[in-house]
N, C-alpha and C positions, 0 to 999 in steps of 0.2 A: 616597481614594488608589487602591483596589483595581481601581472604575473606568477612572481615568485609565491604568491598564497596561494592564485590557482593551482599550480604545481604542487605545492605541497598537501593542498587538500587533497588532490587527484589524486596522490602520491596514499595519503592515509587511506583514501577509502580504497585503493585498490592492495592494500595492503592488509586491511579488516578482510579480505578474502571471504570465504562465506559464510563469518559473521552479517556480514552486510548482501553480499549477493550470491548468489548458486553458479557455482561453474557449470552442473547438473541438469541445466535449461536457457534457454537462447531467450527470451522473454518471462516477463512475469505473470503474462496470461498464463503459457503453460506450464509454471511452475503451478499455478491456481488449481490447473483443470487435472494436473496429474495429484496433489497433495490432498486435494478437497478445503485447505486453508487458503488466507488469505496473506498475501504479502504482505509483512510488516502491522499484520495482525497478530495478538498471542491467544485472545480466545474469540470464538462468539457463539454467543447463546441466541436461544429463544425466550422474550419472555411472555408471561403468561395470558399478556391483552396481543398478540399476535408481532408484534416489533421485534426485531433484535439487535444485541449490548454487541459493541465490537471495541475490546479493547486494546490499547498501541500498546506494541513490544516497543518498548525504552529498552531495555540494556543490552538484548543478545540474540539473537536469531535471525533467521533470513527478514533484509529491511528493518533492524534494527534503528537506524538514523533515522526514518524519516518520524514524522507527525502530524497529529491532527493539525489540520489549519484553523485556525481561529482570527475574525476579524480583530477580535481585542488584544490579539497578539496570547495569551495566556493559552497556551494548548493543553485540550482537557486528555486526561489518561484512558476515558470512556466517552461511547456515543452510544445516543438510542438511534434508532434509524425505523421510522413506522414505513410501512407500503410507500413507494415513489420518491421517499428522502432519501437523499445523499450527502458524503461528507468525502473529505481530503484529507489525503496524508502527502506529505510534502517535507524535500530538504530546504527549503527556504530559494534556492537558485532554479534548480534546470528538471526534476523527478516530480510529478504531480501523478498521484494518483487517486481518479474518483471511484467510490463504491455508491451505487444507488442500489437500495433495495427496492427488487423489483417483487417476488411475491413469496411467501410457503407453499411448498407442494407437497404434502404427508412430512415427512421429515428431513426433507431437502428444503436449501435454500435459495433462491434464484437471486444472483445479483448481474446488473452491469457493471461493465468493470472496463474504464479509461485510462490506460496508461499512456501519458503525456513525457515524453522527453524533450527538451528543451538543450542540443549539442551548439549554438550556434556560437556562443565563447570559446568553445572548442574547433571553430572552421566547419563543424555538420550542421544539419538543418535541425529543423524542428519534425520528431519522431513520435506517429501515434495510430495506436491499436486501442479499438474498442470491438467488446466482445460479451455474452450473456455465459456467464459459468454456474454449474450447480456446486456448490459445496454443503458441507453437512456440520451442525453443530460440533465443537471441539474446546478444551480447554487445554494450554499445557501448563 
């Protein structure tokens, strides 16, 4: 039985097509470094004490499924993120991805960025790129 959910999950998400992921890049790093956004982000700001708002795309767009993690389980729609914090967005199984904010640079924003795959349900190992990307404030 536990099979047959795998399957069918696998089956949906590869079927969300690129609602959920880009044919258009081989990773999510360089979907990052070529869009200036962030995966399975819909905006992020700056705000005014130097931090910034990154908030989860729930419905539609590239990395639409995942979400913030939350230890309380309650995953929030927004994060602040000051100098050196980071947060997670996550399908709950095998997709971790960390954003730490690392600094402002005139109107660039420097983050790291850890994409964590977790295939080993699937017969692959466990798959991971970290990487420092510039992206630039956006909202859509």
């Amino acid at each position: 039985m536990k099979n047959i959910i795998r399957v069918c999950a696998i089956a949906i998400v590869l079927l969300s097509g690129r609602q959920v992921f880009s044919q258009d890049y081989q990773t999510t790093i360089e979907y990052i470094q070529d869009t200036k956004k962030l995966w399975g982000i819909s905006s992020c700001t700056v705000n005014g004490d130097g931090s910034i708002t990154l908030v989860d795309r729930r419905d539609s767009g590239i990395g639409h499924m995942l979400w913030f993690y939350a230890e309380n389980g309650n995953a929030p729609e927004k994060v602040i993120l000051r100098k050196g914090e980071s947060c997670e967005l996550t399908d709950g199984d095998h997709a971790f991805i960390t954003y730490k904010f690392i600094r402002l640079d005139n109107k660039d924003i420097i983050i790291e960025v850890t994409d964590k795959f977790d295939a080993r349900s699937f017969g692959d190992g466990i798959k991971k790129e970290k990487k420092k990307v510039v992206i630039s404030p956006y909202s859509e």
